[in-house]
Every structure is written in structure tokens, then in C-alpha cells.
N, C-alpha and C positions, 0 to 999 in steps of 0.2 A: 519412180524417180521424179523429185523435184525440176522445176524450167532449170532453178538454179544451178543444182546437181548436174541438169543436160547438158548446159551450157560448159559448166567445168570439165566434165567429159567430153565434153566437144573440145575443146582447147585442149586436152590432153593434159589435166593435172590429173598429177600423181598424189600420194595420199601426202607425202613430205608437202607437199606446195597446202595441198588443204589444209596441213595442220598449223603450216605457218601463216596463211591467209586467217586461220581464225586466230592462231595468240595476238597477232597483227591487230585485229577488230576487237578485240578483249584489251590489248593496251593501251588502246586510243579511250576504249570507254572508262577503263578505270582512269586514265586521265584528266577524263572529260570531269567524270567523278570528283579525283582531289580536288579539281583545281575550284568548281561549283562549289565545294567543302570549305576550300581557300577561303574563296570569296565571302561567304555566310559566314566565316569563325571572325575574316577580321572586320568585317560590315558590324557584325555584333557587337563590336567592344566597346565601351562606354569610353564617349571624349571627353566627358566631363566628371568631376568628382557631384553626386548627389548635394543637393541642398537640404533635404531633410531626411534627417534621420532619424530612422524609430531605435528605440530603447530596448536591449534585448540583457540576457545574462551577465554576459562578461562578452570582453572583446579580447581576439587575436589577430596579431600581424606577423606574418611570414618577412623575415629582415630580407634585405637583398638593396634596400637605401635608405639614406639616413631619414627623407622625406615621410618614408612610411609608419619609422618612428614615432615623428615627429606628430602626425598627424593621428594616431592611438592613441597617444599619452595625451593629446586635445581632446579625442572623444573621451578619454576614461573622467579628463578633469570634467566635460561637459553631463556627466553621468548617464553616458548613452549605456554602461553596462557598468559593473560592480566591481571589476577586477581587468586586469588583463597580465594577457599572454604573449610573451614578446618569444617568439621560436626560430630556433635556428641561430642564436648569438655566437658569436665566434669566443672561442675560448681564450682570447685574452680580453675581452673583452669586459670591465666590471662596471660593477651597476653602478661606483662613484663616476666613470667615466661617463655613463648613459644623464647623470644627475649633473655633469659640467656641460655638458650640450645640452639639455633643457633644465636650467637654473630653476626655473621658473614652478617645474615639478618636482623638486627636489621631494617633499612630502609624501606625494605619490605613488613616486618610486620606490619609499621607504616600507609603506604599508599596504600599498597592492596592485604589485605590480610583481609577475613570478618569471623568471628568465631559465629558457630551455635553451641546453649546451648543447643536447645530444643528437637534434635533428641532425641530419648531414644533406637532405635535400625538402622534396614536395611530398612525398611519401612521407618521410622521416616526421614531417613538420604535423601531417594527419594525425599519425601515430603517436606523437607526442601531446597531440592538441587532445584525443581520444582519451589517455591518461589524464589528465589535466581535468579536462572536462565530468570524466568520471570521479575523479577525487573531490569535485564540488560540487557534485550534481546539478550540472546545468542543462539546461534543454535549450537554446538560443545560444548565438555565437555572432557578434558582427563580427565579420574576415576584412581583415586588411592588406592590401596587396598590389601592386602597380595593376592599370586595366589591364594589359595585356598578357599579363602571367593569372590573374583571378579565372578564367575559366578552366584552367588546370587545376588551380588550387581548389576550386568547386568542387568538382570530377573527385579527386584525391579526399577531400573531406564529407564529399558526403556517401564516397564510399565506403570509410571508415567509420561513422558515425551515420548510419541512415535513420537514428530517431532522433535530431537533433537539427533543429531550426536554422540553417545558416542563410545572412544576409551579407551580401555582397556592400566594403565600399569602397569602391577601386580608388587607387592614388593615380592622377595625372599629371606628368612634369611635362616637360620644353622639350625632352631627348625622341619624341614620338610624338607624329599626330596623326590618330587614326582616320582622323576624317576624310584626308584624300590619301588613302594609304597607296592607293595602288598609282598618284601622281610623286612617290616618294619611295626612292632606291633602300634610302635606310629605314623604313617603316619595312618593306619590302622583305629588305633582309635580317630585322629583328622579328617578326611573323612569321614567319618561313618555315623556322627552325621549333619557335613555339608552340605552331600549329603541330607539327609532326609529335612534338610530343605529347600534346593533347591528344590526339587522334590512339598513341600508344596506352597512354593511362586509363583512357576510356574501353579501348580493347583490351589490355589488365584487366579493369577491374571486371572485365563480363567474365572471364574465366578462373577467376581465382575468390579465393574467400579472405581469409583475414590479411591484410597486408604487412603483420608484422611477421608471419609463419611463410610468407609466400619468398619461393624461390626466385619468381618471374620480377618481384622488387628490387632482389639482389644482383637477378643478372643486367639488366636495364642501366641500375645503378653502378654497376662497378666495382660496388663495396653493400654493405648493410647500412641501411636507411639510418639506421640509430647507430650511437656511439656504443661500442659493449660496454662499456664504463658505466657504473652506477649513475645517476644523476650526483647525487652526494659527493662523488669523488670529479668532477669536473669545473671549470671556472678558475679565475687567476687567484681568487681569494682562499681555493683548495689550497692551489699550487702554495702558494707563499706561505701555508700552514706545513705541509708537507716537505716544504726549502728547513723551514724553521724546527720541525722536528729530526730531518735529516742531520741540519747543522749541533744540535743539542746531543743529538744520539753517539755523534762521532768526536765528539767535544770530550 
């Protein structure tokens, strides 16, 4: 017997009291844990957008603001990649709309620039980017994505794609600064929730294998990552095809 053990037998614990004396020392250190995790996930996240950028394939940006946008269809015109991938667009959304918010690419958008309807989330957006990627055989990917959501979109795309080059180039607005995250309630509590599910996708991806066949995608998510809808039958320019053959059929 342990001094330790002596002692506890000496005080008269019972094995109920040891078992909760140790989940007790087991939740203080996984605490200790997250919170050390905390700190390293949001210490790491770039406060700044890069100044230089290298030239890779094509580029993708996972939507979630218009800034992100905005700032793709800058690299594509800057020919930091060949093409891009704008994932995750919301289905009323059409590409004359994307072409009145930047006037200025209207060209761009006409000849290469491919818009995915059917992501529904970070998963969804891999999985689609993996298609994509394959249908042009590119090996390089600059990623586009607020800093503080890009290390999930990492995690998620180089799951999906492990022989495929991705380079990070985070978007930094005014609604976040990472720098004194932890002197800022709403930095705080935009982190918080991100980090948990960074911490999940990377615990995903170590137990499962493809993310489009995985159950564990599905349950997370709520629903399936992708739209079942063909890609072909998505988009408001399907819709108004489909309004117009309706209308003609019943005519």
C-alpha cells in the first residue's frame, strides 16, 4: 500500500469517495487541457491578411462574407491560381448577382469562376472542393476563409484531399481581433464555439475514412454535408428554367 492509499485508509475513504476523488482530478486536467488547447488554437490564428502570395492551381473560398468573396475574385484577377471555386453559395444566389457586387470582374466570373450550390456546411465545402479539384486535376489550392474559421477549413480539406497542396489565406475584418483575444468578450465568445468544433473535425477525421460515406459527418451536421440534388439541378437560373417549363407544360 501506497503513503497515499494509507492515508485514504486512514481517513476512512470508501471506494465511492476514491472513485470520485479521481473523476474529480481527471476533470480538472482535461480542463486544464482544453483550456491550454484554448489558448494555442486562438494565439495561432493569423491577425493579419499575408502580403505575399504564392501562385498555386486554382483558388477556393468557403462563402460565409461577402469580404471573402471579394477578396478571391482579387487573387483570381491577380493570377495567383487559374480558376476558382466559390463553395457553399446559397441557392438564390446567381452569378449576375456575384457580377453587380464586383462590376469590375464581371469577365471573370463569366469564364472561370465555378459556383457550388450544394455544400451545406465545412464538410460539405471539402467534399465539393475534392470533386472540383478532381475534375481538373489540380494538385495546389489557395483556401480562402475568415482567420478564425481557416483552421477548421484546413483540418476538413486536408482530410479530404491528403495529396493536395493547400495554402492558407485567411480574410481579416473589424468584427474580430485576435490579438488580445482573451482582453475581448466577443473575440471570446466567437472562439469558443469554433474552437470546439475544430477540436470535433479533427477527432472525425482520425476515426473515419471518406467524409462523404461517413455517418459521423451526418450526425454532427444535422443533415448530409451536400445537397442530394445533382449539382445541375441547383441555382436560381435552374429554378427560372424549371418555373418556365412548368408554366409551358400546363399552358
Amino acid at each position: 500500500m501506497t503513503p497515499a492509499q494509507s492515508r485514504m485508509h486512514a481517513a476512512g475513504w470508501s471506494w465511492p469517495r476514491r472513485l470520485g476523488w479521481l473523476l474529480g482530478c481527471m476533470l480538472v486536467a482535461a480542463s486544464v487541457a482544453l483550456g491550454l488547447g484554448y489558448a494555442e488554437f486562438a494565439s495561432g490564428i493569423e491577425p493579419r491578411e499575408p502580403v505575399a502570395v504564392p501562385r498555386t492551381d486554382a483558388i477556393v473560398v468557403v462563402t460565409g462574407g461577402s469580404q471573402r468573396i471579394g477578396d478571391a475574385i482579387g487573387l483570381l484577377g491577380a493570377e495567383r491560381g487559374s480558376r476558382l471555386l466559390i463553395s457553399g453559395v446559397n441557392e438564390k444566389t446567381s452569378r449576375e448577382e456575384l457580377a453587380k457586387l464586383n462590376p469590375s470582374a464581371r469577365e471573370l466570373l463569366a469564364c472561370c469562376v465555378d459556383l457550388d450550390y450544394r455544400a451545406r456546411n465545412t464538410i460539405g465545402n471539402a467534399i465539393e472542393t475534392r470533386r472540383w479539384v478532381r475534375q481538373h486535376e489540380f494538385h495546389s489550392l489557395l483556401v480562402v476563409t475568415s482567420n478564425y474559421h481557416m483552421p477548421r477549413v484546413l483540418a476538413e480539406f486536408a482530410h479530404a484531399m491528403p495529396g493536395v497542396r493547400l495554402v492558407p489565406h485567411p480574410v481579416v475584418t473589424d468584427q474580430i481581433d485576435t490579438t488580445g483575444w482573451w482582453r475581448s468578450w466577443n473575440a471570446v465568445r466567437l472562439l469558443g464555439p469554433e474552437y470546439g468544433k475544430y477540436l470535433v473535425a479533427r477527432l472525425r477525421s482520425a476515426f473515419e475514412g471518406d467524409p462523404e460515406t461517413s455517418r459521423l459527418s451526418v450526425i454532427i451536421g444535422g443533415r448530409k454535408p451536400v445537397s442530394p440534388k445533382p449539382a445541375g439541378l441547383l441555382g436560381p437560373d435552374n429554378e427560372k428554367r424549371t418555373r418556365l417549363h412548368d408554366h409551358r407544360h400546363n399552358a
